[in-house]
LUMFIVEX-64786 format. One record per residue (C-alpha): residue number from 1; x, y, z. Coordinates in Angstrom, 1 decimal. Last residue first. Layout:
residues N
{site NUM {X Y Z}}
...
//
This chain:
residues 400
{site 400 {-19.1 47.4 -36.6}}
{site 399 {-19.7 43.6 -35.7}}
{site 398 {-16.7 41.4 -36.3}}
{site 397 {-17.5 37.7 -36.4}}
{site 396 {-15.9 36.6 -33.3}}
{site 395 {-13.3 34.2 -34.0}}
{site 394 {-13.3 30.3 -33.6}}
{site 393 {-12.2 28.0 -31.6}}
{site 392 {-10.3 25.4 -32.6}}
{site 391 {-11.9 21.8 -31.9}}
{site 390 {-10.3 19.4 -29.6}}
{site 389 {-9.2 16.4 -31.1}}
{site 388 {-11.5 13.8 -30.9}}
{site 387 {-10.8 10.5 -28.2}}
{site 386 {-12.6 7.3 -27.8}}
{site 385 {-10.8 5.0 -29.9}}
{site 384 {-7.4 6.6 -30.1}}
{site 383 {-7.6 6.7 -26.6}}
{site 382 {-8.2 2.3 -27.1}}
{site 381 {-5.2 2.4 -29.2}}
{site 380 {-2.8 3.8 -27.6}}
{site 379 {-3.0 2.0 -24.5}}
{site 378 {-3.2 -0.8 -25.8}}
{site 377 {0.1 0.3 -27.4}}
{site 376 {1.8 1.3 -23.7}}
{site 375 {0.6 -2.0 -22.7}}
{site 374 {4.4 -3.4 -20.8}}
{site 373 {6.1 0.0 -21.8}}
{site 372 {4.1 2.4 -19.1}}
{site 371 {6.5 1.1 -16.9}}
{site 370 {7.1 5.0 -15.7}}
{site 369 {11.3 4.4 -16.2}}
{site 368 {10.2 2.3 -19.4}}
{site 367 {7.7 5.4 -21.0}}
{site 366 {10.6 7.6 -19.5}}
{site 365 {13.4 6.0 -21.3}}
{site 364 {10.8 5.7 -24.7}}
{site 363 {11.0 9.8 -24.8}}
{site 362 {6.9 11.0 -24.0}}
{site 361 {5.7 11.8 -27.5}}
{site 360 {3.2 9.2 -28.0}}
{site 359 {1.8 9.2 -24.1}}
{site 358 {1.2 13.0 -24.8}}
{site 357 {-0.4 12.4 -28.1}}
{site 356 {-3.0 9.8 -26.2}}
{site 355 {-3.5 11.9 -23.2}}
{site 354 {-4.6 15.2 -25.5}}
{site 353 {-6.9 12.6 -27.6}}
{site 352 {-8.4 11.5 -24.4}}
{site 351 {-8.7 14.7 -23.1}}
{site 350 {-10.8 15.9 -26.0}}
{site 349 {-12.9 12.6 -25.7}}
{site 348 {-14.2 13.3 -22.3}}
{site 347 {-16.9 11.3 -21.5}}
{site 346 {-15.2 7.9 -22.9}}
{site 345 {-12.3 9.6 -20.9}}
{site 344 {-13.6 7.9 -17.6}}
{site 343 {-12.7 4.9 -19.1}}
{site 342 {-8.8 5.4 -19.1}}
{site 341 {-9.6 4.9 -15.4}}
{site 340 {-9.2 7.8 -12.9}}
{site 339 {-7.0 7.9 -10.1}}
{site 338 {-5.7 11.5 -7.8}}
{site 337 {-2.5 11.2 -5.8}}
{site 336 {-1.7 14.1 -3.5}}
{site 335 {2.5 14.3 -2.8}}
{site 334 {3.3 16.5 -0.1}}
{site 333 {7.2 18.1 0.0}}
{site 332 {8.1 19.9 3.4}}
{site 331 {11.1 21.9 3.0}}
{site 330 {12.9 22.9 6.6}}
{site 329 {13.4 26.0 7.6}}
{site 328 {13.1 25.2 11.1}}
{site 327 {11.1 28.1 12.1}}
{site 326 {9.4 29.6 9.1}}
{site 325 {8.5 26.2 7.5}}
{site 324 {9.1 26.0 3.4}}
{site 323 {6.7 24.7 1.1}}
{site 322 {6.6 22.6 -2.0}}
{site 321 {3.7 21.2 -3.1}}
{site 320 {2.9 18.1 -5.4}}
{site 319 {-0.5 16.8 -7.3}}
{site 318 {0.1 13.4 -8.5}}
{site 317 {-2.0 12.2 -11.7}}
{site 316 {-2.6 8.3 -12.1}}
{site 315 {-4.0 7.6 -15.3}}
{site 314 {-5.8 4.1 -14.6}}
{site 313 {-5.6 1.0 -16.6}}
{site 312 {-7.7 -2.8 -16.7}}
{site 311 {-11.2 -0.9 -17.4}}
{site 310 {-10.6 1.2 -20.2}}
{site 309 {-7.4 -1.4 -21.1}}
{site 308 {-10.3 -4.4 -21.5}}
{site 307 {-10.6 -4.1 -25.3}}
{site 306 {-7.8 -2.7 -26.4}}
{site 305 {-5.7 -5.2 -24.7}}
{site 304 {-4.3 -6.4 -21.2}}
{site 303 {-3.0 -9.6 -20.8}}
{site 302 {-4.9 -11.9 -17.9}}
{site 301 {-2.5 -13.5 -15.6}}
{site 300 {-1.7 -10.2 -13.7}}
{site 299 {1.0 -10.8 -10.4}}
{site 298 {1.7 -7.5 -10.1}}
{site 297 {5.8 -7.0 -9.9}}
{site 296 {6.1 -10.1 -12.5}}
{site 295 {3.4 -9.0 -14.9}}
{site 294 {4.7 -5.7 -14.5}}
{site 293 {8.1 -6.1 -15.1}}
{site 292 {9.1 -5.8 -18.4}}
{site 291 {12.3 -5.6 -19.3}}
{site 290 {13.7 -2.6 -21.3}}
{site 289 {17.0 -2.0 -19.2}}
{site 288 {15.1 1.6 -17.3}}
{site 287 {12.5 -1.1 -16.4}}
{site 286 {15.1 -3.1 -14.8}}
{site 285 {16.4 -0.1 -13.2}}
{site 284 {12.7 0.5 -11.2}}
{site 283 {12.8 -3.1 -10.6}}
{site 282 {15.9 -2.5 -9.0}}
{site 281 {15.2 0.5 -7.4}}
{site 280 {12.4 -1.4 -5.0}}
{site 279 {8.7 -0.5 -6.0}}
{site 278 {5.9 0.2 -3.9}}
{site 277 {2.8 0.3 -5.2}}
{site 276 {0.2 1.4 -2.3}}
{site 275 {-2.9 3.5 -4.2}}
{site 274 {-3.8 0.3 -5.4}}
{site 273 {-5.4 0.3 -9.0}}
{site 272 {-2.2 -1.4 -10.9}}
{site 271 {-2.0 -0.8 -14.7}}
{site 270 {-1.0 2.5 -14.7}}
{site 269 {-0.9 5.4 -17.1}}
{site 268 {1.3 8.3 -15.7}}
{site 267 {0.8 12.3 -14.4}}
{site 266 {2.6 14.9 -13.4}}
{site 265 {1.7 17.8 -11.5}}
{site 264 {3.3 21.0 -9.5}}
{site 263 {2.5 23.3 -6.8}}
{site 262 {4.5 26.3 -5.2}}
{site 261 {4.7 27.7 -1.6}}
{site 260 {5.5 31.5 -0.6}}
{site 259 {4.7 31.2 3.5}}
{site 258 {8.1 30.9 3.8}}
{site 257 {10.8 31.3 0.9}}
{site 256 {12.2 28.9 -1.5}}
{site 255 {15.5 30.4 -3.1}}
{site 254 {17.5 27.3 -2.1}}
{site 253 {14.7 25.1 -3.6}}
{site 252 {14.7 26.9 -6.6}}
{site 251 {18.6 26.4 -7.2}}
{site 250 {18.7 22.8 -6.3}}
{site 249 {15.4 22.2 -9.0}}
{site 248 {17.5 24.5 -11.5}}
{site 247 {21.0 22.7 -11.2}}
{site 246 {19.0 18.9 -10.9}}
{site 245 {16.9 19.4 -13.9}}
{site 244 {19.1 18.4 -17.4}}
{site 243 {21.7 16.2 -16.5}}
{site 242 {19.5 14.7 -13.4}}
{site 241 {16.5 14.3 -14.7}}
{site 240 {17.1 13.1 -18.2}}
{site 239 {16.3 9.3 -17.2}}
{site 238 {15.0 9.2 -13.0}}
{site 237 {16.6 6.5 -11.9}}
{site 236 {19.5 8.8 -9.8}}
{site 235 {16.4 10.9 -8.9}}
{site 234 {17.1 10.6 -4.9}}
{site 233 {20.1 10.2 -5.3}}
{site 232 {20.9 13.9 -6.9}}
{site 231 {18.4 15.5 -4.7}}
{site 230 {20.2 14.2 -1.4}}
{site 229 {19.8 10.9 0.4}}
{site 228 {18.9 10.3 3.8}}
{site 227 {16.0 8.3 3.1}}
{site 226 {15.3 7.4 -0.5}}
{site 225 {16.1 3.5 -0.3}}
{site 224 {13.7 3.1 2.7}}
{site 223 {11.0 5.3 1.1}}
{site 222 {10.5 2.9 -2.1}}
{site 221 {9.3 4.0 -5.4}}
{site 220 {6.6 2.5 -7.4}}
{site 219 {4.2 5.4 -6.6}}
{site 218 {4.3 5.8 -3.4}}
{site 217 {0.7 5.9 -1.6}}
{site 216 {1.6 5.8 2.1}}
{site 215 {4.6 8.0 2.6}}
{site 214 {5.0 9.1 5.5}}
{site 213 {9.0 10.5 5.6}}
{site 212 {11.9 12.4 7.3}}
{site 211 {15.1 13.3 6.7}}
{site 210 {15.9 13.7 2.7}}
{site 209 {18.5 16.0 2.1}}
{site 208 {19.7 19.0 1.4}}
{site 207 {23.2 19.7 1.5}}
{site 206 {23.9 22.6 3.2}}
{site 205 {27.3 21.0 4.3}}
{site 204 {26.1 20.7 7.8}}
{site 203 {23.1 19.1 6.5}}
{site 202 {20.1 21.0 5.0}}
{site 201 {16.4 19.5 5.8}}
{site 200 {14.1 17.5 3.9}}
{site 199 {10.6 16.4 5.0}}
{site 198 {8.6 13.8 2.8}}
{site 197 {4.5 13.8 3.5}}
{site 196 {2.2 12.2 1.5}}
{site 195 {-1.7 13.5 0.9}}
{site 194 {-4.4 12.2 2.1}}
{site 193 {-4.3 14.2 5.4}}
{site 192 {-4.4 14.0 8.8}}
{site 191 {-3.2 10.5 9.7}}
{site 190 {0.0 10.9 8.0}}
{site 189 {0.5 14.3 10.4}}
{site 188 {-0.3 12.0 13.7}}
{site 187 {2.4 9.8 12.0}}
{site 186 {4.9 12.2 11.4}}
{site 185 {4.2 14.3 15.4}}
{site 184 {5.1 11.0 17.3}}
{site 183 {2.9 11.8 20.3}}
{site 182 {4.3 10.2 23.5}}
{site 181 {4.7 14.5 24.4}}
{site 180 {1.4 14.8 25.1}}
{site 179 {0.7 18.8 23.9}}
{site 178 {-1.3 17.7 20.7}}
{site 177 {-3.7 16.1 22.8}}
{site 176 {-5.3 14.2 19.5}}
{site 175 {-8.9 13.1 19.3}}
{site 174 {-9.8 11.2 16.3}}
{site 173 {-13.0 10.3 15.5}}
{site 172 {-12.5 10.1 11.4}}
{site 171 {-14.3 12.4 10.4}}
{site 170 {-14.3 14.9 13.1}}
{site 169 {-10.7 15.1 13.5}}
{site 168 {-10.7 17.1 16.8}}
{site 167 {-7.1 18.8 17.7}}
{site 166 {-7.0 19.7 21.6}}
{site 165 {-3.7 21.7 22.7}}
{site 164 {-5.8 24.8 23.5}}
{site 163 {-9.4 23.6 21.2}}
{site 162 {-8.3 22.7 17.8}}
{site 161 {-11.6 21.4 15.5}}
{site 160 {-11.4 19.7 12.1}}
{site 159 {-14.0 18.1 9.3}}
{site 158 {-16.4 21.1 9.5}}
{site 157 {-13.9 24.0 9.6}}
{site 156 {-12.2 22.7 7.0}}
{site 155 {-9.3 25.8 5.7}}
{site 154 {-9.3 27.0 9.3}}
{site 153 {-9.5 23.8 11.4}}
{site 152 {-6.6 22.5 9.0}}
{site 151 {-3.9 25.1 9.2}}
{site 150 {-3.5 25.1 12.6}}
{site 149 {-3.2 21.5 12.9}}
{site 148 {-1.1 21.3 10.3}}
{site 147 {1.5 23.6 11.1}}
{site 146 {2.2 22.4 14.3}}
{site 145 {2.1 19.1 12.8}}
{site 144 {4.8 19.9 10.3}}
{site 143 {6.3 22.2 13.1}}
{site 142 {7.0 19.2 15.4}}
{site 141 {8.2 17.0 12.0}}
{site 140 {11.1 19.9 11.4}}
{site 139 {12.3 20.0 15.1}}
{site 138 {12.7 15.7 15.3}}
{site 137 {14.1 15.4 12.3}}
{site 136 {17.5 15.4 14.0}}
{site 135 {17.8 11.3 14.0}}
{site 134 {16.3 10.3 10.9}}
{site 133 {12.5 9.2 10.4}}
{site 132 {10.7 6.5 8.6}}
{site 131 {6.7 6.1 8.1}}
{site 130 {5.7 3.4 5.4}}
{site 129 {8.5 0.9 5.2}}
{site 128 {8.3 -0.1 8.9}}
{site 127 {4.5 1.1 9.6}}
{site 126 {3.9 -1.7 7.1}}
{site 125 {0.8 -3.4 9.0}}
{site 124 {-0.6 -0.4 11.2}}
{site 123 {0.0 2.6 9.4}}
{site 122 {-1.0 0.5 6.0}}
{site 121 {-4.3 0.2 8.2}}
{site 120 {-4.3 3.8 9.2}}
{site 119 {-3.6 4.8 5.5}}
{site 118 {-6.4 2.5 4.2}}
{site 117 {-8.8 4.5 6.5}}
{site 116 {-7.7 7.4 5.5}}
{site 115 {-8.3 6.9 2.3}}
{site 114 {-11.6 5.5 2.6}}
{site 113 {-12.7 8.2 4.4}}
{site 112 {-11.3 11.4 2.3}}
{site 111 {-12.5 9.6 -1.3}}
{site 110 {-14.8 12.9 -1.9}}
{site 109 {-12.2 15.3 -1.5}}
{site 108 {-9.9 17.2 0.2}}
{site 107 {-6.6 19.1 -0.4}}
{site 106 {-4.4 20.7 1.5}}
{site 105 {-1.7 23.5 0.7}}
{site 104 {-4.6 25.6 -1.1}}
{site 103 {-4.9 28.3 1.9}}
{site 102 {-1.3 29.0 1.1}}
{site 101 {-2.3 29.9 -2.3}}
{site 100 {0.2 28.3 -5.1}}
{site 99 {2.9 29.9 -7.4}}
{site 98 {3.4 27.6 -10.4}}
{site 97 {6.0 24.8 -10.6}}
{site 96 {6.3 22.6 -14.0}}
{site 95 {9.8 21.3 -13.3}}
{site 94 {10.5 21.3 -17.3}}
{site 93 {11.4 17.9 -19.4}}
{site 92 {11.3 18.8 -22.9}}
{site 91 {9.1 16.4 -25.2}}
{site 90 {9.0 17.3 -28.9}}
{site 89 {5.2 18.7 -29.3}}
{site 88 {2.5 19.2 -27.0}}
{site 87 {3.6 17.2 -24.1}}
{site 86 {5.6 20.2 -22.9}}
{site 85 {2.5 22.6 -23.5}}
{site 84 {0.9 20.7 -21.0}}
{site 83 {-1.9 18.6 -21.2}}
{site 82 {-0.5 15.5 -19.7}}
{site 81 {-0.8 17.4 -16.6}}
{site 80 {-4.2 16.7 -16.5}}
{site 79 {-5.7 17.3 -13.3}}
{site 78 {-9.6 17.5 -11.6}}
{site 77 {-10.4 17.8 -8.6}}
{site 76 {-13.7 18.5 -6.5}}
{site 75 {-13.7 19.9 -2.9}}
{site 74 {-15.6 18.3 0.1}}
{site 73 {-18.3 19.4 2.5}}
{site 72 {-19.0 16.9 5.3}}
{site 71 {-22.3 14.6 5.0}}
{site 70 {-24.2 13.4 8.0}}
{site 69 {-25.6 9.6 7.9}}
{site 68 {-22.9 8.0 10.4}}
{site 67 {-23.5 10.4 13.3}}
{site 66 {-21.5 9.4 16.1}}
{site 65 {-18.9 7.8 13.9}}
{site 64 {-18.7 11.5 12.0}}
{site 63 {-17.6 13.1 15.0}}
{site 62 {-19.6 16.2 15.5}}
{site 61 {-19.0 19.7 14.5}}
{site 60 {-21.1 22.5 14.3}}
{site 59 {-22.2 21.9 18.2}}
{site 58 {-18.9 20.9 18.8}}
{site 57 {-17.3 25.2 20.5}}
{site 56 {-20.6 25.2 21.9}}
{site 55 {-19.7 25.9 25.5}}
{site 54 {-16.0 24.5 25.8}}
{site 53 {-16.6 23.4 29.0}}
{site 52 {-18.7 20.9 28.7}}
{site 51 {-17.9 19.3 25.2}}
{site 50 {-13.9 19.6 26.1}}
{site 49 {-14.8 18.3 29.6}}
{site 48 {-15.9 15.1 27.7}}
{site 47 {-13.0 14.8 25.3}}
{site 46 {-11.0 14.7 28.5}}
{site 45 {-12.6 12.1 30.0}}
{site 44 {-11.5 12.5 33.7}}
{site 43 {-15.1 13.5 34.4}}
{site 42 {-15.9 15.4 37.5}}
{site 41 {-19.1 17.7 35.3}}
{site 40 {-20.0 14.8 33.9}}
{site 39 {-23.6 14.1 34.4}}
{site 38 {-24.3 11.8 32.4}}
{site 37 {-25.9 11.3 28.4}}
{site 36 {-23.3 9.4 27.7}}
{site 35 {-21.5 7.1 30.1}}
{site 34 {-19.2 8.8 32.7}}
{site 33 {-15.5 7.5 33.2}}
{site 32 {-13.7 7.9 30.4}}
{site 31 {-10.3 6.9 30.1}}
{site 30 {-7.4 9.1 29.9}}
{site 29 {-4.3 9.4 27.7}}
{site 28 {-5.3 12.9 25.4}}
{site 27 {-5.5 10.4 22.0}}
{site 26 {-9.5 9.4 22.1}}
{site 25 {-10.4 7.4 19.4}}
{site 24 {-14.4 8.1 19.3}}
{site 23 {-16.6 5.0 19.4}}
{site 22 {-16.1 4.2 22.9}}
{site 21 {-18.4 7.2 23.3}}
{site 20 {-18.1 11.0 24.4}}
{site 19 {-21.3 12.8 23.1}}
{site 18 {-21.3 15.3 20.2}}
{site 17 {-24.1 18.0 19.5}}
{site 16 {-25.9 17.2 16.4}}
{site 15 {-25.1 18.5 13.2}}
{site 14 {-26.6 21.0 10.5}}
{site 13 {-26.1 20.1 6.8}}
{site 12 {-22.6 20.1 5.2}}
{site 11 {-22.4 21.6 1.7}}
{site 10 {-21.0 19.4 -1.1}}
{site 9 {-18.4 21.9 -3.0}}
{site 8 {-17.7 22.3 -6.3}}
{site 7 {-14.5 23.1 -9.3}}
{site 6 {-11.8 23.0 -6.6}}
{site 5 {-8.2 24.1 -8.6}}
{site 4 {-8.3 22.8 -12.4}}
{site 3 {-4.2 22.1 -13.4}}
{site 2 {-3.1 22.6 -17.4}}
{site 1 {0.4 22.7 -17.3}}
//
């Protein structure tokens, strides 16, 4: 697996020194009382005494809604799982994990704002199907956040501030009191990060399961018909996965160890751009069956063919971590998911041809299970069109 960590970064120019305004969602449970640009020093605002008495601790940091033009500093991604060596040649399903940084748990990048904006309106509308917890989660979500918010400030010191119990999203306003206990630690997580969150803990059998979840962007999969199950549900869809992955996966996870996380990609070709596709099991079975469901699960009139499929379909490339928490020991599994249209590849013709022979020798049961079937030949054809195989390198002419 071929994975490119941060390739750039957009420095972040000076900022001005914060005010408290209705502008800033304040979580601590007080209201302001002072108007900017007071006198505060008897303010209830919490956020205000923070400024005050916290001598400097903003001055780098502002909230972006109270200065709309500034710029934060962001990483650059770029993935193609497709171009692993198991895509290469007869396909053989492998778990694809490599040994990851701790200080590369999180990732951000240039689509932060939008993002989490569409996660606090999915948070809002669908809270019901997006954010789930079981009964005895409760331990394992408190660290998540714990985690998080210590992890976050230190890894982005521009975007994030913690101050005591005080955690400052600068880009988005927020203003958590970590310490109030009417905080429900998975959804103050969720509104972190891009990246989903699903939490699974061992039952009294050491069983793992599947406890807690915020997941936001599935990718045609359903959280409400995942919770509470164990590895083997979970990927009862999934063709080849459990015969030939669930001994290893089971084994790795018991070996996971704290502060030792992993990473892992995989990719697809979809003809949806919403970063929300769920997808009930039954569709996902119907697919499995041969029947194609995307016209019926999307709605699209229009067919897709060579000539529209740059625009009409997206690779959609899911970076994954597995980590384990110290206290709880619980294994919190994040899903990043990263879009590009097949037309980006017009630039990169090399990739194209390595997408093209992936698609051609992924099995047909996992070109149905990914529905990928519907315009997997469209497909084809329009990499075919803008992709060259890459070019062997060649030697160094010998120079005695």
């Amino acid at each position: 697996m071929q994975c490119a960590l941060p390739t750039g970064s957009q420095a972040a120019p000076p900022r001005a020194r914060p005010q408290c305004s209705a502008a800033v969602r304040c979580h601590l449970g007080a209201v302001p009382t002072s108007q900017p640009g007071e006198s505060n020093a008897n303010s209830k605002c919490p956020i205000m005494r923070l400024v005050n008495g916290t001598k400097g601790l903003l001055r780098s940091a502002a909230p972006a809604v109270e200065a709309p033009t500034r710029h934060f500093s962001h990483d650059v991604f770029e993935y193609t799982p497709f171009s692993a060596p198991n895509y290469q040649g007869k396909y053989k399903m492998t778990m694809g994990l490599e040994p990851m940084h701790p200080m590369d748990w999180i990732e951000i990048d240039e689509h932060y704002d939008e993002e989490m904006a569409l996660r606090r309106k999915l948070m809002k509308e669908k809270r019901d199907i997006v954010l789930h917890s079981l009964p005895g989660a409760d331990a394992a979500n408190a660290e998540m956040l714990e985690l998080l918010a210590d992890f976050l400030p230190k890894r982005f010191p521009d975007r994030f501030t913690k101050d005591g119990n005080v955690l400052i999203n600068h880009s988005t306003g927020d203003v958590w009191n970590l310490a109030d206990p009417s905080l429900d630690p998975l959804e103050v997580s969720a509104l972190l990060v891009q990246e989903d969150l699903c939490v699974m803990t061992a039952d009294e059998q050491g069983v793992l399961r599947f406890v807690s979840g915020a997941v936001l962007f599935p990718q045609r999969w359903s959280l409400l018909e995942k919770i509470g199950a164990d590895m083997r549900r979970i990927h009862d869809p999934v063709p080849i996965f459990n015969d030939q992955m669930l001994k290893p996966v089971s084994n790795f996870m018991d070996r996971l160890a704290p502060n030792k996380p992993f990473y892992r990609a995989n990719w697809t070709i979809s003809d949806n751009p919403e970063l929300f596709q769920p997808l009930v099991e039954e569709d996902i079975l119907a697919a499995n069956a041969g029947e194609i469901i995307n016209d019926k699960v999307w709605g699209e009139t229009e067919p897709i063919t060579v000539q529209n499929a740059g625009e009409r379909l997206q690779t959609r490339c899911e970076r994954e971590t597995l980590s384990r928490f110290p206290k709880t020991g619980a294994i919190l599994f994040t899903i990043r998911t990263h879009m590009h249209k097949l037309n980006t590849f017009e630039k990169k013709p090399d990739k194209a041809w390595e997408l093209a022979r992936a698609l051609r020798n992924l099995p047909h049961d996992l070109v149905k299970y990914k529905t990928i079937a519907a315009f997997k030949d469209q497909a084809l054809a329009y990499l075919d069109k803008i992709s060259m195989a890459p070019q062997a390198s060649k030697p160094e002419p010998f120079l005695p």
